[in-house]
SEVEXKE-869656 format. One record per residue (C-alpha): residue in one letter; x, z, y; residue number from 1. Coordinates in steps of 0.02 Angstrom, whole numbers, plus 50000, padded with zeros to 5 digits. Each point is the difference from the previous one (the first is absolute). Layout:
  residuo   east     up  north  num
        a      X      Z      Y  NUM
...
***
This chain:
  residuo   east     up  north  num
        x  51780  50225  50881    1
        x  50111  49905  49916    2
        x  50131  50119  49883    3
        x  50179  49998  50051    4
        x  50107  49866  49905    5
        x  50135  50174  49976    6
        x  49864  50059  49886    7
        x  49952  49853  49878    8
        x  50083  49976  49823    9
        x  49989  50055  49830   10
        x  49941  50165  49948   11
        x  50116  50132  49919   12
        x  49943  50176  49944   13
        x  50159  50119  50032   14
        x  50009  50195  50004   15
        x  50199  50024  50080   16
        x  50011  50187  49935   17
        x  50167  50100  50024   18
        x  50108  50069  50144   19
        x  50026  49855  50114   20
        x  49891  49849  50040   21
        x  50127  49848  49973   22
        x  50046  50126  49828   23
        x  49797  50010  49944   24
        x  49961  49810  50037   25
        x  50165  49951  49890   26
        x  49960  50103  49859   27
        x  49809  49934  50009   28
        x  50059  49820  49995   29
        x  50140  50042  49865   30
        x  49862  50063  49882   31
        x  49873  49873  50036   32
        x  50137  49862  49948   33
        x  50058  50109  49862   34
        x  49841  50057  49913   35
        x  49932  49795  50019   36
        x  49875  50048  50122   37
        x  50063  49861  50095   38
        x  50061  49851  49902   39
        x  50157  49884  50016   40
        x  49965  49879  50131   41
        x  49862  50116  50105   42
        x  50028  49960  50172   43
        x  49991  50148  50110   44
        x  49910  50047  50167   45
        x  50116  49955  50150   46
        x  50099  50148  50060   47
        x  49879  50007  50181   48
        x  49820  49989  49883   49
        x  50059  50106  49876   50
        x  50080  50125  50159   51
        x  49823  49987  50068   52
        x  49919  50060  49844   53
        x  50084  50134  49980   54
        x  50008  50061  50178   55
        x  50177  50011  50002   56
        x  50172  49901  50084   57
        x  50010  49825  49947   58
        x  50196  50040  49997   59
        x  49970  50140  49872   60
        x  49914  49836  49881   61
        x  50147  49909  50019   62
        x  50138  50112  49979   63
        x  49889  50054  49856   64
        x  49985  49816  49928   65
        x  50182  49978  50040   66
        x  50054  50122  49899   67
        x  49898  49961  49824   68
        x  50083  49802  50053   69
        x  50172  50085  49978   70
        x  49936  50089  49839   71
        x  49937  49830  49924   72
        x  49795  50082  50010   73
        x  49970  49860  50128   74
        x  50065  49816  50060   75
        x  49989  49939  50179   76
        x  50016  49831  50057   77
        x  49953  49902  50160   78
        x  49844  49930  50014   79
        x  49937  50081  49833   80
        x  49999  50173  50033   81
        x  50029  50149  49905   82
        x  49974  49993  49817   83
        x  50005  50115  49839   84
        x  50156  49922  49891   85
        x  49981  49927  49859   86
        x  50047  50100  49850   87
        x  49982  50012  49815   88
        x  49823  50098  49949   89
        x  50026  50094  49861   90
        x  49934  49959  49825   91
        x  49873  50098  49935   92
        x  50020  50110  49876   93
        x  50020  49930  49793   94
        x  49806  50043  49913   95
        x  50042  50134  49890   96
        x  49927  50015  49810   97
        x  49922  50123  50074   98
        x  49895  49887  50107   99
        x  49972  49836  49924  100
        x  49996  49827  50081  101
        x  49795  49952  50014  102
        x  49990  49855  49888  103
        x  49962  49846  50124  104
        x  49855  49892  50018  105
        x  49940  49875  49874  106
        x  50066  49853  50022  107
        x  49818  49915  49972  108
        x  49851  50072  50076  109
        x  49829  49948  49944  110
        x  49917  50178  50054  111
        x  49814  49917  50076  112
        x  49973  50046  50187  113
        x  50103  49914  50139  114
        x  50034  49816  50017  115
        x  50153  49905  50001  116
        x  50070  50088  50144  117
        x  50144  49858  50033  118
        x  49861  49875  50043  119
        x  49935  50118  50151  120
        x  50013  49877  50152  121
        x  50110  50057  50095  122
        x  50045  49879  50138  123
        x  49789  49964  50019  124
        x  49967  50198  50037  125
        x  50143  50034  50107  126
        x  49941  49824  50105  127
        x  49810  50095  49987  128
        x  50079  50158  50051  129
        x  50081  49942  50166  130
        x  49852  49889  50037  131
        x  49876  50146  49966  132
        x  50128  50134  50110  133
        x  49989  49855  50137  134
        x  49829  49996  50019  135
        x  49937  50166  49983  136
        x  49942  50095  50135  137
        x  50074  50179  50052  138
        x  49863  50081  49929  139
        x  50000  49958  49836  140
        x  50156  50092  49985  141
        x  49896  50143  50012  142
        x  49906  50119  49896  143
        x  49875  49891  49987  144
        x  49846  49981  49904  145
        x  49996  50100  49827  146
        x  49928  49863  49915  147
        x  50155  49885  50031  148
        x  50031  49897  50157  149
        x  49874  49853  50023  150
        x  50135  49880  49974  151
        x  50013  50017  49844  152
        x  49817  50063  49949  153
        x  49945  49843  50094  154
        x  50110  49857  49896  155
        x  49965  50081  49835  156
        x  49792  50004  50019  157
        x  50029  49801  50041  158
        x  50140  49980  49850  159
        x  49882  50117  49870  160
        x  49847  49900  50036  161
        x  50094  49855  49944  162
        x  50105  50005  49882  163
        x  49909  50146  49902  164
        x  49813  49996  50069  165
        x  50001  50168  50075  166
        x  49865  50030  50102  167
        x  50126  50086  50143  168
        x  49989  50060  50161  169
        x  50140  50072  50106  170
        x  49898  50142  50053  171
        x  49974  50069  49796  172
        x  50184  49942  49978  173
        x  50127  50148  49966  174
        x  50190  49975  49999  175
        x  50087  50128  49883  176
        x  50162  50033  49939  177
        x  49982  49923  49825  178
        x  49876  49992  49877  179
        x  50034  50182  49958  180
        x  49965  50062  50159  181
        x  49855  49906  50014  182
        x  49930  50074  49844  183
        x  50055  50173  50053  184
        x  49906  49991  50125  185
        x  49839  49956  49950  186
        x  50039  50123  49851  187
        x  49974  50125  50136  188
        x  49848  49926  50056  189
        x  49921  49995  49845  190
        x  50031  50188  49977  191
        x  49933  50031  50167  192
        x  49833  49955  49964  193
        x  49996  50081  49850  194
        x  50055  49888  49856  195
        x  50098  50097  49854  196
        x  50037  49847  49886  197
        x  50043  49807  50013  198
        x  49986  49875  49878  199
        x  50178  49900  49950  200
        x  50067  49865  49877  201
        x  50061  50051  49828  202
        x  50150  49919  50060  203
        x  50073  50013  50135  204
        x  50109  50105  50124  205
        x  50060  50190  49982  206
        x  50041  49984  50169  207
        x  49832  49962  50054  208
        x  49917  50117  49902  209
        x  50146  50137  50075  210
        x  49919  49986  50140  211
        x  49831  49994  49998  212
        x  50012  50160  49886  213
        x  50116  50087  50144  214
        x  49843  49971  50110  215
        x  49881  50089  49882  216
        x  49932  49860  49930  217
        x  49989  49991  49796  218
        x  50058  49811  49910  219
        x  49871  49964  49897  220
        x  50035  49843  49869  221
        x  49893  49868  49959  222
        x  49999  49910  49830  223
        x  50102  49847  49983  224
        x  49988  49851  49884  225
        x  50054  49820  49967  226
        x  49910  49948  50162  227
        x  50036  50144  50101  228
        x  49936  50154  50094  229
        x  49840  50022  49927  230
        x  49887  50059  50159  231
        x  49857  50024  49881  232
        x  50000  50133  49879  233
        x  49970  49930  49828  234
        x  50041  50170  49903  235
        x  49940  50181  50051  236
        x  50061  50057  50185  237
        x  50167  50022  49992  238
        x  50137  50100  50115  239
        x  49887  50155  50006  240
        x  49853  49927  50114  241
        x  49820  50028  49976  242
        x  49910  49840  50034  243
        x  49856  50004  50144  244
        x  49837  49958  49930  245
        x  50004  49845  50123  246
        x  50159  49920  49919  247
        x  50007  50068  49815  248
        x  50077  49827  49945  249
        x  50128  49981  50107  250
        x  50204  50047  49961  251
        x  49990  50086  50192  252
        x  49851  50126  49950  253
        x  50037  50130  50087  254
        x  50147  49974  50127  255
        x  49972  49908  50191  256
        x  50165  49901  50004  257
        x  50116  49897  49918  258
        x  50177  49925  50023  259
        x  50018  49806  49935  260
        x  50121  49874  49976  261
        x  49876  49853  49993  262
        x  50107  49847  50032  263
        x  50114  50027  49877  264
        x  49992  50178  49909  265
        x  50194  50105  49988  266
        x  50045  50002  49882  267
        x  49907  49913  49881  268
        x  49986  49830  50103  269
        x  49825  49947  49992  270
        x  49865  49970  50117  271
        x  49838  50084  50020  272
        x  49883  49890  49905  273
        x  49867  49943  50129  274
        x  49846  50111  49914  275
        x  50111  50151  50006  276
        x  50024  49966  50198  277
        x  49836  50001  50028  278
        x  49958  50125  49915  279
        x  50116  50125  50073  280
        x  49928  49963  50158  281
        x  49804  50010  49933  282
        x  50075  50171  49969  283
        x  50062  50035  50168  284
        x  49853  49943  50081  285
        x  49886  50085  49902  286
        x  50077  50170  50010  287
        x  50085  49995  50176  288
        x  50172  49986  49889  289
        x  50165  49942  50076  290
        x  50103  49871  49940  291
        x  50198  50001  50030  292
        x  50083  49848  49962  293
        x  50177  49964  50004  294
        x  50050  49816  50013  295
        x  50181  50028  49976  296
        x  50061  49825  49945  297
        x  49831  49912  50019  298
        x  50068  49842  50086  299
        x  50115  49954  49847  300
        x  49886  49901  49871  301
        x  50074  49866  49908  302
        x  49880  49923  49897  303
        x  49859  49965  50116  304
        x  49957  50068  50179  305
        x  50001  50176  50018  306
        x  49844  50103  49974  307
        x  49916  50064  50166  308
        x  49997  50193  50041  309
        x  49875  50112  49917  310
        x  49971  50053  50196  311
        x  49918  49833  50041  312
        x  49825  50064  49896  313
        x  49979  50129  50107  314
        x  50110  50070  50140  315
        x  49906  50143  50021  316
        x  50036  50092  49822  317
        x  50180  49907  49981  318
        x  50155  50052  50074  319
        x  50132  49868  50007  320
        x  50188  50052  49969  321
        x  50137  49875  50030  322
        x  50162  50009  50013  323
        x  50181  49887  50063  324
        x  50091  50104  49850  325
        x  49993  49853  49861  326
        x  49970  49870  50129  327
        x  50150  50057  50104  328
        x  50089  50150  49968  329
        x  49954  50181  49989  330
        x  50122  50070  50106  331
        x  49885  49947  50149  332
        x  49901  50120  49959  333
        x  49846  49885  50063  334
        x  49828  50009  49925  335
        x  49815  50001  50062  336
        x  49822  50027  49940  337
        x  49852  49918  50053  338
        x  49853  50147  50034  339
        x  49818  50028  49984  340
        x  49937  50038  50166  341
        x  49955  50180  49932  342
        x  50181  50039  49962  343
        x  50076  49926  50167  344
        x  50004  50167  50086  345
        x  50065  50124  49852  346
        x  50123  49904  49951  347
        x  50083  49962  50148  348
        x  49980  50197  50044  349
        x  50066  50053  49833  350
        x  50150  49878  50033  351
        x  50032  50067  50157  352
        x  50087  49852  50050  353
        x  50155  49989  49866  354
        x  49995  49822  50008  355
        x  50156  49884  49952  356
        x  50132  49959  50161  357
        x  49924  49909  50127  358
        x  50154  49875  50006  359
        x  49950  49967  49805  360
        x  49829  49957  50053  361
        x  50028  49910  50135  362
        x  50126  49900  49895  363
        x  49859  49977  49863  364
        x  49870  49936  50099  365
        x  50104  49857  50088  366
        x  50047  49972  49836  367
        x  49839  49958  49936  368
        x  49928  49922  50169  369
        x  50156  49866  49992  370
        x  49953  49931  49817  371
        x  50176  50078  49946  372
        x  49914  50137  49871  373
        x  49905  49840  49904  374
        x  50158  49913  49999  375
        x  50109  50146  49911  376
        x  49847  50030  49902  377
        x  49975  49819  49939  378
        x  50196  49989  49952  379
        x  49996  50179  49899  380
        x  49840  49944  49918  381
        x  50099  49851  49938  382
        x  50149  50092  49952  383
        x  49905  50132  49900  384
        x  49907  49881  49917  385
        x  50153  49916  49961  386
        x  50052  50157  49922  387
        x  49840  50039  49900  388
        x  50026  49830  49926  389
        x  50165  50026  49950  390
        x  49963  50180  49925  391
        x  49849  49922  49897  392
        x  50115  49862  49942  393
        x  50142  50109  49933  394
        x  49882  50112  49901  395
        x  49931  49841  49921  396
        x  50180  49931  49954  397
        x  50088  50197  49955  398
        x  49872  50105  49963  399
        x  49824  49923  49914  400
        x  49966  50193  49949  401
        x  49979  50033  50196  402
        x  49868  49939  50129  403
        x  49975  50025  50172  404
        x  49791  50032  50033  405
        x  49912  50002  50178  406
        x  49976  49896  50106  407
        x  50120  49872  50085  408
        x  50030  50094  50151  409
        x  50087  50143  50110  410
        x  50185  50052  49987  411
        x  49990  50064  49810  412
        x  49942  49981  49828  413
        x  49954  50098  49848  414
        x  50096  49953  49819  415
        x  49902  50043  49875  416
        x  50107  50065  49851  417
        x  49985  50023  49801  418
        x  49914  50181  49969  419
        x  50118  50127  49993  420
        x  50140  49912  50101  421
        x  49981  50064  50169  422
        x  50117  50143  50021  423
        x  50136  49921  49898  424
        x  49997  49847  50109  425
        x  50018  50094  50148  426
        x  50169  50080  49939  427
        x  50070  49814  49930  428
        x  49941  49945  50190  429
        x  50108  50162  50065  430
        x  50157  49936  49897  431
        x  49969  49817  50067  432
        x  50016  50079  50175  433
        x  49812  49962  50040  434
        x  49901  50132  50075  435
        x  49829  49975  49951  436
        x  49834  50110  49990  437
        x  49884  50031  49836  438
        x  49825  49953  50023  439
        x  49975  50194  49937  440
        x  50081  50060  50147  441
        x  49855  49936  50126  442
        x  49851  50074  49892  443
        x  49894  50135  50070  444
        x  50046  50190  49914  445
        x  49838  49995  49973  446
        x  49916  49833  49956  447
        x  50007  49969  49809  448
        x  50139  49931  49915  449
        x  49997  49829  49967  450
        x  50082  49913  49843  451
        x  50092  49872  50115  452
        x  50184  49994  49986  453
        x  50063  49908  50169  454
        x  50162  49963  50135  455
        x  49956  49999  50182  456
        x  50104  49866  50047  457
        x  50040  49972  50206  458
        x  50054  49845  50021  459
        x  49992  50006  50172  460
        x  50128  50124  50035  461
        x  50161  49901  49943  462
        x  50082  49887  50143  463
        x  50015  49834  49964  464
        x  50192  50001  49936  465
        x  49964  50138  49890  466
        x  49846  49922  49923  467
        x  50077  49920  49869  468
        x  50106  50121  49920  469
        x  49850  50110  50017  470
        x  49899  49908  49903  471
        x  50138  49962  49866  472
        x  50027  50189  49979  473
        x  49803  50038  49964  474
        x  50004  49866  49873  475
        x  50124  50080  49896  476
        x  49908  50183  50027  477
        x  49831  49906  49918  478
        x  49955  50014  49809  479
***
């Protein structure tokens, strides 16, 4: 049944207190206008839905909103309804020297981690959002499968497959809420079946390693040189493992997973050399080791087409994490990872379904199905590419003593300074207004020190407009 018309209108929380009903109501509405609980301009509920609400006379309401008209609270007029009046809000309070004004922002950000958040197509995803709302059936509104909803698990096996050779199927797909909780969650795994340590970078994250070490799990380093992670010990066994008599001579001796940046290694910005990628995997194989590897940025290569997944050699000891946070933005909140059969199950229990919104997925998969994901991709591959060049350029023309090493590719680079410099260049950056990262700040607290002297440069982050000035302002901050 249908509810009566008398009834329908805005919402209003009121508590009339005092002798008197038409007394109480005033007062309520006098200190809801008063204390800016409701703003200038609020239009109210009529005087028979807001009667209704309350149980009470509609002529008690408008007596009641009468009389705050007559005090100024209120404005009336036909066709419009009643109103709160405008009036001045006060200012807030002077800051004190007691309580400081927080200095503001930099005015040039080169921190590494997001892309250039202006360039997020907007007018594509909001035409990929009402197309995907449109055709969605009820039930994917839903709870819904804890793996993600097919949509979306479905587009990415066929996107995966080819534009990163991911051997992918939508049933050993997992939608998560980032690459964090991805990694959280098979953190938990892990230390379900017993694991107490995993292998990491030298360089890398201290989120990541935050959380694999909240789950139980101990970061273990491996060395690091010119061409990389070194997956095969070359020295004694390091990070406190005792090598197994069946893989003395490898840099893993001793632990049964790993967490890899393959494609294009964070910090440092190399690649896996091909004999270290297939030996990693040898390793896996052998000893029934697991193999995490994040592809964060892996569809940006500049120099050449991008190297495949690690997961492609064998599916069954890899486990693929991807992600839309460099590719799109990370307030989506949309990543996945592409499972060994074995792992299907746990993970997906462990996860008890905290999965990203469904609208988000939704959105995400008709973007990818429609071609409109390779077409922001291609154009952001172009424009960082364009930036790379220019950074690479302006070293060479105002600052010889600095180069940028890695490989041509992703949405940062590494400078490599004069010995001794790093720190200092970090405070001339802060007077610049650049906020930029040390290459000290990513090392492991426990991987060796390494007598490299470095800027962490995100190029990606700046918008467009600001990418100039950016640049300018780092040039004068270099030695």
């Amino acid at each position: 049944m249908a509810k009566p018309r008398a009834t329908l209108g805005i919402d209003l929380h009121l508590e009339p207190s005092g002798p008197g009903l038409r007394r109480g109501l005033t007062e309520a509405l006098r200190e809801a206008v008063r204390t800016g609980r409701l703003a200038p301009g609020t239009r109210l509920p009529s005087s028979r839905s807001l009667a209704a609400d309350l149980g009470i006379a509609r002529n008690t309401v408008a007596e009641s909103y009468a009389d705050l008209v007559a005090e100024g609270w209120l404005t009336a007029r036909q066709g419009s309804g009643t109103r709160v009046a405008d009036r001045a809000v006060p200012r807030p309070p002077e800051r004190t020297a007691a309580h400081p004004r927080v200095p503001g922002r930099p005015a040039y950000n080169l921190i590494p981690g997001t892309p250039d958040l202006a360039s997020f197509p907007r007018a594509e995803w909001l035409k990929a959002t009402c197309r995907a709302l449109a055709s969605a059936p009820n039930d994917a509104l839903g709870y819904g499968d804890p793996r993600g909803c097919i949509e979306l698990r479905t587009a990415l096996a066929g996107y995966l497959s080819r534009a990163r050779g991911v051997r992918a199927d939508p049933d050993r797909i997992v939608v998560c809420a980032g690459f964090a909780h991805g990694l959280e969650l098979l953190a938990g795994v892990l230390h379900a079946r017993g694991l107490r340590t995993l292998a990491v970078e030298s360089y890398g994250l201290d989120v990541h390693w935050n959380i694999v070490e909240r789950a139980g799990l101990r970061t273990a380093p491996l060395p690091f040189d010119t061409d990389g992670t070194v997956v095969q010990r070359t020295g004694p066994a390091g990070a406190g493992n005792t090598p197994d008599d069946d893989d003395d001579h490898d840099g893993l001796a001793g632990v049964r997973a790993v967490l890899l940046t393959p494609a294009h290694q964070f910090p440092m910005g190399v690649a896996l050399l091909p004999e270290r990628r297939a030996a990693v995997v040898d390793w896996a194989r052998r000893t029934g080791g697991l193999i995490l590897e994040d592809d964060y940025d892996g569809e940006f290569r500049y120099d050449r087409q991008s190297v495949g997944a690690l997961q492609d050699l064998d599916p069954d000891h890899v486990v693929y994490l991807g992600t839309a946070s460099k590719s799109l933005a990370p307030g989506l909140r949309l990543a996945w990872m592409v499972l060994p059969p074995s792992l299907v199950t746990e993970v997906t229990r462990h996860g008890g379904g905290r999965s990203a919104g469904v609208l988000e997925q939704l959105t995400l998969a008709e973007f990818l199905t429609s071609g409109a994901y390779d077409r922001h991709v291609r154009a952001a591959r172009l424009r960082y590419r364009r930036r790379r060049d220019d950074l690479v350029a302006a070293l060479t023309e105002r600052a010889p003593d600095v180069r940028a090493t890695g490989i041509a590719a992703g949405l940062h680079a590494v400078l490599q300074l004069p010995p001794g410099t790093e720190q200092s260049v970090v405070r001339a950056a802060t007077w610049q207004g650049v906020a930029v990262h040390g290459l000290s700040r990513y090392r492991h607290p426990t991987a060796p020190a390494q007598p490299l002297d470095a800027l962490v440069v995100g190029y990606g982050t700046p918008p467009d407009h600001a990418w100039a000035g950016t640049l300018e302002a780092l040039c004068k901050a270099l030695p």
